[in-house]
C-alpha positions as CSV (number, residue, x, y, z in Angstrom):
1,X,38.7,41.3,-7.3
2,X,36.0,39.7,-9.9
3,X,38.6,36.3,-9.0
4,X,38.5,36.9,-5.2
5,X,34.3,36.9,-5.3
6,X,34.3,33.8,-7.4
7,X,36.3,31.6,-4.9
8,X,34.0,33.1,-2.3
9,X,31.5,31.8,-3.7
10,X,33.2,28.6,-4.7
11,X,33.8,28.5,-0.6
12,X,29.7,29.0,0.0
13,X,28.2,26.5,-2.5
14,X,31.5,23.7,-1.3
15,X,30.1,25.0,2.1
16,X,26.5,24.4,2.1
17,X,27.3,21.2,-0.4
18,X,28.8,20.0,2.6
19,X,25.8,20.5,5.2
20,X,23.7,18.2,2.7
21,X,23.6,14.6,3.8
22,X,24.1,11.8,0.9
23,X,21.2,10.5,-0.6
24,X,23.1,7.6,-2.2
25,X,23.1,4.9,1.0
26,X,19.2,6.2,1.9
27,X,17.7,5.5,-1.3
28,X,19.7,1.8,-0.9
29,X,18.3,1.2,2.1
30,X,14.9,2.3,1.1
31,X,14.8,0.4,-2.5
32,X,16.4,-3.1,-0.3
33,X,13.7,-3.0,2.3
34,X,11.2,-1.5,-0.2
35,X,11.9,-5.1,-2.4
36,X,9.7,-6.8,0.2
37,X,6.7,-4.6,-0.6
38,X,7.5,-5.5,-4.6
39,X,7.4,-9.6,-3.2
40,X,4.3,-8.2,-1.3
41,X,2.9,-6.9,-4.2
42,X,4.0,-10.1,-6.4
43,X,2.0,-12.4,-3.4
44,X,-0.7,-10.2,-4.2
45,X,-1.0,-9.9,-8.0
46,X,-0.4,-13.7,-8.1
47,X,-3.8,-14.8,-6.9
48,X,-5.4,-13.3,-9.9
49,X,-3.6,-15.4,-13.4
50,X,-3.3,-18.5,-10.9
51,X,-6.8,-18.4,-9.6
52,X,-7.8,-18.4,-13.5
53,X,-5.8,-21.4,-14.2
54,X,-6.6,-23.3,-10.7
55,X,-10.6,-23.0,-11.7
56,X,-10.6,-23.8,-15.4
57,X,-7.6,-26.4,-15.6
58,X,-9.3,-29.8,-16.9
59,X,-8.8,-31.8,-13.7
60,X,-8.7,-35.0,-16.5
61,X,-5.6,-34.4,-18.3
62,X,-3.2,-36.3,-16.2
63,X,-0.2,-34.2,-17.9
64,X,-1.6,-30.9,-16.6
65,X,0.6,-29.9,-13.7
66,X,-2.7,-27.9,-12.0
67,X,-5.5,-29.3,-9.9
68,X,-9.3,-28.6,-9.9
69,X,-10.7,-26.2,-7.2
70,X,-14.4,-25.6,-6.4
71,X,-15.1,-22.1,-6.1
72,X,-14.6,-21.8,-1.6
73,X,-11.3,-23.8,-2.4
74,X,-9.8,-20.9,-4.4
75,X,-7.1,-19.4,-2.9
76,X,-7.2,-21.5,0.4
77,X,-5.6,-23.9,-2.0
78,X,0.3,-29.9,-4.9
79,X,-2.6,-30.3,-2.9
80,X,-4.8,-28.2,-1.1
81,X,-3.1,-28.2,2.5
82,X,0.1,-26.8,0.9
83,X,-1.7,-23.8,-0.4
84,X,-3.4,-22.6,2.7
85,X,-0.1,-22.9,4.8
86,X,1.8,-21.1,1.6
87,X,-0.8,-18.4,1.9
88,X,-0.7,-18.0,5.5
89,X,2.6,-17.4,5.0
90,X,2.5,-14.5,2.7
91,X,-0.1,-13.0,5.2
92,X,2.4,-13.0,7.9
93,X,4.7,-11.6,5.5
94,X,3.0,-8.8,4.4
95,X,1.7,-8.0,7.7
96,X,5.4,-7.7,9.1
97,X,6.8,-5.8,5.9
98,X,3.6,-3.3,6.2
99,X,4.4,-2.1,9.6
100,X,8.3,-2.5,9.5
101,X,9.3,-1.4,6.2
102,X,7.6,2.0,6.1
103,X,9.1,2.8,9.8
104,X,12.6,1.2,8.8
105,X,12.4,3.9,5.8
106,X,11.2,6.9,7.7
107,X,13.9,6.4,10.3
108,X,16.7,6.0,8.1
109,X,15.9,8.7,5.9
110,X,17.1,12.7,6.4
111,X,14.2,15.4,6.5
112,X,14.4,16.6,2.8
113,X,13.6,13.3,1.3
114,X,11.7,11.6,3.7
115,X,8.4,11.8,2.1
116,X,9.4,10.3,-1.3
117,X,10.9,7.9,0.1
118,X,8.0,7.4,2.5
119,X,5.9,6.3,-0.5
120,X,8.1,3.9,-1.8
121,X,6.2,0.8,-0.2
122,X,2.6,1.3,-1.9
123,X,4.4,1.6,-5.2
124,X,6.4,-1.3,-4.9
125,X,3.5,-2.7,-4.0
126,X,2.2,-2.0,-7.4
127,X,4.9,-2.7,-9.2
128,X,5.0,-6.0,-7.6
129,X,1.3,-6.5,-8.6
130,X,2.3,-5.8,-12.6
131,X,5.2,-7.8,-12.5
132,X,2.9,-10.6,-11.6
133,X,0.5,-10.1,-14.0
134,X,3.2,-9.6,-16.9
135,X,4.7,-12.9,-16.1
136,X,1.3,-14.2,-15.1
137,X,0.3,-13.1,-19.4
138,X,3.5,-15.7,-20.3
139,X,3.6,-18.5,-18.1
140,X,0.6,-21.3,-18.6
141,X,1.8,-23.4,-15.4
142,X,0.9,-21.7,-11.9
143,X,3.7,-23.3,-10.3
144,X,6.3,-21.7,-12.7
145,X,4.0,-18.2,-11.9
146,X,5.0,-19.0,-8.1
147,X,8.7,-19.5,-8.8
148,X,9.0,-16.2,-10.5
149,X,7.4,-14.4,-7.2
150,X,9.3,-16.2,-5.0
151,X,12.4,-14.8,-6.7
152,X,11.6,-11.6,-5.5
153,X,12.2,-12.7,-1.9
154,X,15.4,-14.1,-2.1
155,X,16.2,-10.7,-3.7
156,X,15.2,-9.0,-0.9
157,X,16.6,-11.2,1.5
158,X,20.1,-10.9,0.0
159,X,19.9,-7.3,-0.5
160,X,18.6,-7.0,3.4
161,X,22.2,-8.6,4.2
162,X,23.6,-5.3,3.3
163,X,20.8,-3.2,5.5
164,X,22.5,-1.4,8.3
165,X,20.2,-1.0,11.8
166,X,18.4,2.6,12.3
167,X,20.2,5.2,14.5
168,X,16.6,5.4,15.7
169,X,16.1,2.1,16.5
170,X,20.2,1.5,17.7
171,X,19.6,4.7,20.2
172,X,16.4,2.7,21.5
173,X,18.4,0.0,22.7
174,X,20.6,2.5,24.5
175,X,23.3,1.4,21.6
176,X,24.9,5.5,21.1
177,X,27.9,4.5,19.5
178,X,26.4,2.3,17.1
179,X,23.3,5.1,16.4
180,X,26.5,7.4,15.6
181,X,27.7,4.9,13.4
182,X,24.6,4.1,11.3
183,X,23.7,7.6,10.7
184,X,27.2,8.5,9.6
185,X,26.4,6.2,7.4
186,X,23.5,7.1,5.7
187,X,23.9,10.8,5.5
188,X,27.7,10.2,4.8
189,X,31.1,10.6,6.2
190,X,31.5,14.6,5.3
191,X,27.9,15.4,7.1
192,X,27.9,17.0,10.7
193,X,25.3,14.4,12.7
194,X,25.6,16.3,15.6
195,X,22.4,18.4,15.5
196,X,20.3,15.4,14.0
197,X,21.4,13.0,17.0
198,X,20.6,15.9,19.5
199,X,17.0,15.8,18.1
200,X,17.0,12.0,17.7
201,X,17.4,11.5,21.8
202,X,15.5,14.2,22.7
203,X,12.6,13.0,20.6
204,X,13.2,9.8,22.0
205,X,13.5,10.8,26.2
206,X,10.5,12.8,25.4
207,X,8.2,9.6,24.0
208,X,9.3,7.3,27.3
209,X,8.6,10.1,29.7
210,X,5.0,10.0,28.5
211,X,4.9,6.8,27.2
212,X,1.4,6.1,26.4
213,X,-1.3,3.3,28.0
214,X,-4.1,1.7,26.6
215,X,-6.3,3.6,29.0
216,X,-5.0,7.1,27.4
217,X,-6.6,5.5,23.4
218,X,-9.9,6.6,25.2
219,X,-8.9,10.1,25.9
220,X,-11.4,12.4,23.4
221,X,-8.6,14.3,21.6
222,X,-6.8,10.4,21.0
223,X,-9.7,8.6,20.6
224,X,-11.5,10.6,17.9
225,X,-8.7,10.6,15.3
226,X,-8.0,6.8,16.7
227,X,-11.7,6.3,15.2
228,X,-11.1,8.1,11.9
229,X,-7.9,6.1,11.1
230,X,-9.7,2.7,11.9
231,X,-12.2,4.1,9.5
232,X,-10.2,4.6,6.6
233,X,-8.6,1.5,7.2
234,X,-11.7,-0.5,7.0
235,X,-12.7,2.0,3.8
236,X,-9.9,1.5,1.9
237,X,-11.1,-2.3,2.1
238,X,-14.3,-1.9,2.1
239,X,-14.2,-1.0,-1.3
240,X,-13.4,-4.0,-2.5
241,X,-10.5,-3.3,-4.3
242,X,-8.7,-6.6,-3.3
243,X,-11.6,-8.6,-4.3
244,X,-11.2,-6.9,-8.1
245,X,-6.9,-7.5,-7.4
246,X,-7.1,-10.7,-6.5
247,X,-10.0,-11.6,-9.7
248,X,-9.3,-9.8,-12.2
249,X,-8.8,-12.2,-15.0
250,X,-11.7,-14.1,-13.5
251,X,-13.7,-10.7,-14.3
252,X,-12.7,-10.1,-17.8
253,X,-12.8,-13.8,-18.3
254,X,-16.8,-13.3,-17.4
255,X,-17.4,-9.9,-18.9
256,X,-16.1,-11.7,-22.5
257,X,-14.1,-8.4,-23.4
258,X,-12.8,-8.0,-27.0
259,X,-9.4,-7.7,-25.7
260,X,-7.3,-11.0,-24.7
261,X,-7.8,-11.0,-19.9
262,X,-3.7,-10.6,-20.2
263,X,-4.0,-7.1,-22.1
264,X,-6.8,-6.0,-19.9
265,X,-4.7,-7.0,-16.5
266,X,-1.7,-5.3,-17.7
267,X,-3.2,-2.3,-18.4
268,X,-5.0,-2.4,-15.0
269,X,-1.3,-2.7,-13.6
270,X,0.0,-0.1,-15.3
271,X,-2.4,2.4,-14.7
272,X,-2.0,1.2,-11.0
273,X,1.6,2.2,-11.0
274,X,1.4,5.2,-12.6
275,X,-1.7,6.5,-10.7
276,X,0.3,5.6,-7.6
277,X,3.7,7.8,-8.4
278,X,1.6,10.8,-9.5
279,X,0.1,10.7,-5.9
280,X,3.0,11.4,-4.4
281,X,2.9,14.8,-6.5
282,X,-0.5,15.5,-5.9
283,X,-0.9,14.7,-1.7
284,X,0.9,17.8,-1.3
285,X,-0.6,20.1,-3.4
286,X,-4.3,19.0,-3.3
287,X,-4.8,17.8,0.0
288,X,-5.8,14.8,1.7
289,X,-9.9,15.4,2.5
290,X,-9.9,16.5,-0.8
291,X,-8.1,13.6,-2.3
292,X,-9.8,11.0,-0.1
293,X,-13.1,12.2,-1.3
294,X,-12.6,12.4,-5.4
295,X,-11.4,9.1,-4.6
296,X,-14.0,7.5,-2.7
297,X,-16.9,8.8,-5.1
298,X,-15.2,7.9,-8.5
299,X,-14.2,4.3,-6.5
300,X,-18.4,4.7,-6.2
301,X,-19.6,5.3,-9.7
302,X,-16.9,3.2,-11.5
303,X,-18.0,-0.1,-9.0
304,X,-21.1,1.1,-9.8
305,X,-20.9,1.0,-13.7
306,X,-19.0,-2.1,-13.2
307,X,-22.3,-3.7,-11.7
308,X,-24.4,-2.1,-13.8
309,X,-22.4,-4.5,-17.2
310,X,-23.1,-7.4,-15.4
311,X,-26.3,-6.5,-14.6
312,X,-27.3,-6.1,-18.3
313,X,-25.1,-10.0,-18.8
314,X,-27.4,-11.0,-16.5
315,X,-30.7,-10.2,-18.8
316,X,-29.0,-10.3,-22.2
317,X,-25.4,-11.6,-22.4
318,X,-24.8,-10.9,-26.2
319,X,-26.2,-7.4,-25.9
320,X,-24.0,-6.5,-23.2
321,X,-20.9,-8.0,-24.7
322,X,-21.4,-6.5,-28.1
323,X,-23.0,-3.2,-26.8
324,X,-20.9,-2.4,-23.5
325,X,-18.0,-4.7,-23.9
326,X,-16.1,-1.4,-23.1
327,X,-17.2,-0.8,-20.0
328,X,-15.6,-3.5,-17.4
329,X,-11.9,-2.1,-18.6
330,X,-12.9,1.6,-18.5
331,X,-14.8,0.8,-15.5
332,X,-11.2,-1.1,-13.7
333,X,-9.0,1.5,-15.0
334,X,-11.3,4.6,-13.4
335,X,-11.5,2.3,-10.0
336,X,-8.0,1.8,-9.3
337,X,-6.4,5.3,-10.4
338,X,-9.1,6.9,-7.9
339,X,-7.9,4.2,-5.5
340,X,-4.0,4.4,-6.3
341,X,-4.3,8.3,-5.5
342,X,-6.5,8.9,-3.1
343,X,-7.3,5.6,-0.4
344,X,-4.1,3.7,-1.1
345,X,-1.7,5.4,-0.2
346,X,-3.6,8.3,2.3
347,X,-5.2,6.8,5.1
348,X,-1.2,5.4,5.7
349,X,0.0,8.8,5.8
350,X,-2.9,10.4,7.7
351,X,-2.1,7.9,10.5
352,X,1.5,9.4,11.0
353,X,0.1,12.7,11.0
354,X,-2.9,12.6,13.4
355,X,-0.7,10.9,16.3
356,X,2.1,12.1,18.5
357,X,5.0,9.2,18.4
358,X,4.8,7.6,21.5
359,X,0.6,7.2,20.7
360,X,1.8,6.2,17.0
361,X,3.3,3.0,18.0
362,X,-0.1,1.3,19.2
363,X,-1.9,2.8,16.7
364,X,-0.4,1.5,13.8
365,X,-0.1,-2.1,15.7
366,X,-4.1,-1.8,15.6
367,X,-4.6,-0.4,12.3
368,X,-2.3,-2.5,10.3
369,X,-4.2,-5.9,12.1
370,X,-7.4,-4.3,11.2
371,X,-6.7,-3.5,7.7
372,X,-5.3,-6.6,7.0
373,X,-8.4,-8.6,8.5
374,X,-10.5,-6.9,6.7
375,X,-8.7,-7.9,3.3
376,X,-8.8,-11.5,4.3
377,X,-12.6,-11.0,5.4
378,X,-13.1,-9.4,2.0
379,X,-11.1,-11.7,-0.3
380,X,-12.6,-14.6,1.4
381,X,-16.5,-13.3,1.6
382,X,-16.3,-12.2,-2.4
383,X,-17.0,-15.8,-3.6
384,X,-20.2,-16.4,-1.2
385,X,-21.3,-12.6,-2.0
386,X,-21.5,-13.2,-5.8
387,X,-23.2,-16.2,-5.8
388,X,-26.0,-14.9,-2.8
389,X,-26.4,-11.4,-4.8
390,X,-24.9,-12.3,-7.5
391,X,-22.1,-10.7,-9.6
392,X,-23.7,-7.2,-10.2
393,X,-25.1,-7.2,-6.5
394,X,-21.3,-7.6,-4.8
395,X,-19.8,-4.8,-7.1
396,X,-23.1,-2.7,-6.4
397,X,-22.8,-3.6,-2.5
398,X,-19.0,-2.2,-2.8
399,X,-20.2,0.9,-4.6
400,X,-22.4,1.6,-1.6
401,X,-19.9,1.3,0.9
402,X,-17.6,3.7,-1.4
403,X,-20.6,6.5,-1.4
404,X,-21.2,6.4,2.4
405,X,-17.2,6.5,2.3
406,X,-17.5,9.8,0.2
407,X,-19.7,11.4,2.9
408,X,-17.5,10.3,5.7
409,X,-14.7,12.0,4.4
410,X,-16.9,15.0,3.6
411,X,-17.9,15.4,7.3
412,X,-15.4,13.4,9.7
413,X,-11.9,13.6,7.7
414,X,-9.7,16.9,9.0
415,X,-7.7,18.4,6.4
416,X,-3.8,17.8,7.7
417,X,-2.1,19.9,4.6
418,X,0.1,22.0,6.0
419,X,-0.4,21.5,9.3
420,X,1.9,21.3,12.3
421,X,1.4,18.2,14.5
422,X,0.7,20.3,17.1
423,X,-2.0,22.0,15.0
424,X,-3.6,18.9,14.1
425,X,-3.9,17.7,17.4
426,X,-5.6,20.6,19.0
427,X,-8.3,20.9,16.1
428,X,-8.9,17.5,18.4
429,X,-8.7,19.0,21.8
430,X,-5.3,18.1,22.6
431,X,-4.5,20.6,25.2
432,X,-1.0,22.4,24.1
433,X,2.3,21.6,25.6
């Protein structure tokens, strides 16, 4: 008898072993297309050892493989043409890989592990940004620094060979048999697909019989959390935190901390990384308003403090150095943990959670364009700022922005947390279906 119960339950564990799909070719597919975000991250964390070395190389030395720059040719900058197409580049890049990669991931990947997996870009984005900085800490020549990130893409791109299409996507096209085919795949040949493809085309036949127009965005219960997701877009870069990316060892380098600008960036990078994993912990469990608003005002008072070192440089630069030589690293390391788990990763998820699918696909056109803009508009305008407020007034400017950011969240930002979609929506109006 005790025999006949244990093969029972032998037969109910192989049973519901069986109705799990394989994680195996999903997290493949997520870690391939998630290498463009590291490259992303790489193009990113690049600018700040390379912009050191382009500004203080000795134009003079004939032997030196580097080139001056003035201050508004860094970063637009063999010679100086070559740079700004190579970084126009990378912006296209990125741009593609932030709206495709994230989609590519959600689609391919089964309900139980779709939201890990979901915040895979943003921390290869971060690890892409230490791995530049570690190799940045080695490697005296830029140009070697831009071999090493470029080998990241061609990893990418011969690990995207292997990529299959999504069933989502394949189904699209009106391509069944191929859908069938690429979700066998990733959720394994033992798995019953039937029930997920069901879903799959009737989600689909739903979004393109009320396929949304640009004259629907301006409908109250669309157009109110279209508003908030533009504003956390321009927030989240707003506060600067790719001006401090992009010059970091320009920033140590002027704050004349005890410890060597490689130590300092690494650090920064860790902490980045690690802030950025825990968030995927704590987004669940916390919430997002409540996330998004520790973030925004510790992003406030560390910018703040930041400003407030330079500010003391200003009037006494051997008093500041020897007195609160501590503060631009503890200042960094507060600033990017409050960004890495609150306003990094967030106002990304927030957007898939505020939208129905067939309004999701114009939003995230418009938000990615805007949020990229606004990191070119505030990567390019940092320069100009510093020197027409100087240093202290651009960090203090940026800690202003974060504190009005702090109220906005307070007042404007709904808390999704548990939340249907359908819930969401009608705390917006949206009239139920």
């Amino acid at each position: 008898m005790a025999e006949m119960e244990k093969s029972v339950t032998q037969l109910v564990e192989e049973v519901e072993e069986w109705k799990k799909p394989s994680h195996a070719t999903q997290y493949f597919a997520a870690f391939s297309a998630s290498m463009s975000a590291m490259a992303v991250g790489a193009a990113i964390g690049y600018s700040s050892p390379a912009s050191a070395a382009l500004r203080y190389t000795n134009s003079s030395d004939e032997n030196s493989d580097a080139f001056y720059l003035t201050k508004g040719e860094l970063g637009l900058a063999q010679n100086l043409a070559m740079l700004i197409c190579g970084r126009i580049l990378c912006g296209v890049c990125t741009g593609i890989s932030s709206l495709v990669v994230p989609t590519y991931t959600t689609e391919c990947a089964s309900k139980d592990i779709r939201g890990a997996l979901g915040t895979g870009f943003q921390l290869f984005i971060t690890v892409g940004i230490l791995y530049a900085y570690l190799f940045g800490s080695v490697m005296e020549s830029w140009r070697w620094l831009t071999a090493v990130c470029a080998v990241l893409g061609l990893v990418f791109l011969m690990l995207a060979v292997f990529l299959k299409e999504s069933p989502h996507y394949l189904l699209s096209k009106g391509k069944e048999a191929q859908a069938r085919q690429s979700m066998q795949y990733f959720r394994g040949k033992s798995y019953d697909i039937e029930l997920e493809m069901a879903e799959l085309k009737q989600s689909l036949e739903e979004s393109l019989q009320v396929k949304v127009k640009m004259s629907d965005l301006t409908k109250p219960y669309i157009l109110k959390p279209l508003i908030i997701t533009m504003l956390l877009m321009v927030f989240q870069q707003m506060a600067g935190v790719n001006a401090v990316i992009y010059n970091i060892v320009i920033i140590f380098q002027d704050s004349g901390n005890t410890l060597s600008d490689d130590m300092c960036t690494i650090v920064v990078g860790v902490v980045q990384v690690l802030a950025t994993a825990s968030s995927t912990i704590l987004i669940d469990r916390a919430g997002r308003k409540v996330l998004l608003s520790l973030s925004a005002c510790f992003m406030s008072i560390s910018i703040f403090c930041l400003g407030v070192f330079f500010y003391e440089k200003n009037k006494d630069e051997t008093w500041a150095e020897d007195t609160l030589g501590w503060l631009p690293l503890t200042s960094l390391i507060v600033f990017i943990t409050a960004f890495s788990i609150g306003y990094g990763p967030i106002p990304w998820i927030m957007m898939g959670e505020l939208f129905y699918p067939n309004v999701k696909e114009a939003v995230g056109s418009m938000a990615t364009t805007l949020n990229w803009t606004f990191v070119f508009i505030i990567t390019f305008t940092f320069e100009p700022l510093q020197d027409a407020i100087y240093t202290y007034g651009a960090y203090w400017f940026f800690g202003s922005i974060c504190a009005v950011n702090f109220i906005f969240c307070l007042l404007c930002v709904p808390e999704t947390k548990g939340k249907t979609l359908q819930e969401t929506t009608a705390h917006f109006g949206h009239p139920p279906s």
